[in-house]
N, C-alpha and C positions, 0 to 999 in steps of 0.2 A: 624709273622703276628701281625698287630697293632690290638689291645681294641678298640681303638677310632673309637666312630659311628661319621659320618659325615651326611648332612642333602645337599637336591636341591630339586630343582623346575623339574617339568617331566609334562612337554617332554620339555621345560627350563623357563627361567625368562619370556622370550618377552611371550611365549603363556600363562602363569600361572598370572604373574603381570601385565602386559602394563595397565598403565591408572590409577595407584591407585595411591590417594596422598602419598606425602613423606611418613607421618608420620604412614600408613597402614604398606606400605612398610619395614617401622622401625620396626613396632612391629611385621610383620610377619617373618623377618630375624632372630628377636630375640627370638621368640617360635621356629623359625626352630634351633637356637642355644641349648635351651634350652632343643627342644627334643632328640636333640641329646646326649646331657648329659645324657638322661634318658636309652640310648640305648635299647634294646629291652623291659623295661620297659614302654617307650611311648606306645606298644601299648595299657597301658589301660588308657593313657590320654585322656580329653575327652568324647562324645560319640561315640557307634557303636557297633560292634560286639565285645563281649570280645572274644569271642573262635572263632580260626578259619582264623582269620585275618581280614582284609578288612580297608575298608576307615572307617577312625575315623573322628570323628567332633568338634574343637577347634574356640569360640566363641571369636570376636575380637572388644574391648572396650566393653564390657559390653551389648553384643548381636548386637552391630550397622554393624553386618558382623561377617563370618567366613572363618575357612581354613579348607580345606579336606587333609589328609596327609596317605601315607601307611607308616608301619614299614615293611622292607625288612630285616629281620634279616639275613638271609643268604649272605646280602653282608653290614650288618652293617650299612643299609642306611635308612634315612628316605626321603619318597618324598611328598614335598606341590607337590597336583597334582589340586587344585583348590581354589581360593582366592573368594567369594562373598560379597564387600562390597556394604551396603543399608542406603548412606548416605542421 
């Protein structure tokens, strides 16, 4: 069995991103990247619950939006489950 955490969008891209500029897009691929490196460490990136699990909250540019993401440790996954950008 591989280490490697992998990161998606749940329940997928079209319901999680439709409609965000490119450059959202970019940056939230790239924290999904990024949390992935973190593996079960992501869950304290962020805000939210540190004990216990749940939906954490990662601000995007400098508060102008954010992403909601779970860590699924049990199957090595992280999931954007909700993108809010407030252009």
């Amino acid at each position: 069995m591989s280490d490697a955490w992998t990161w998606e969008y749940d329940p997928d891209e079209e319901s999680v991103a439709h409609g965000l500029p490119a450059p959202v897009l970019a940056e939230v691929e790239r924290l999904g990247d990024q949390l992935a490196i973190l593996g079960r460490d992501a869950a304290t990136a962020g805000r939210g619950p540190l004990h216990g699990g749940g939906l954490r909250t990662l601000d995007l540019f400098g508060g102008r939006g954010f992403l909601n993401f779970i860590v699924a440790d049990h199957l090595q996954l992280v999931l954007v489950v909700r993108v809010t950008w407030l252009d």
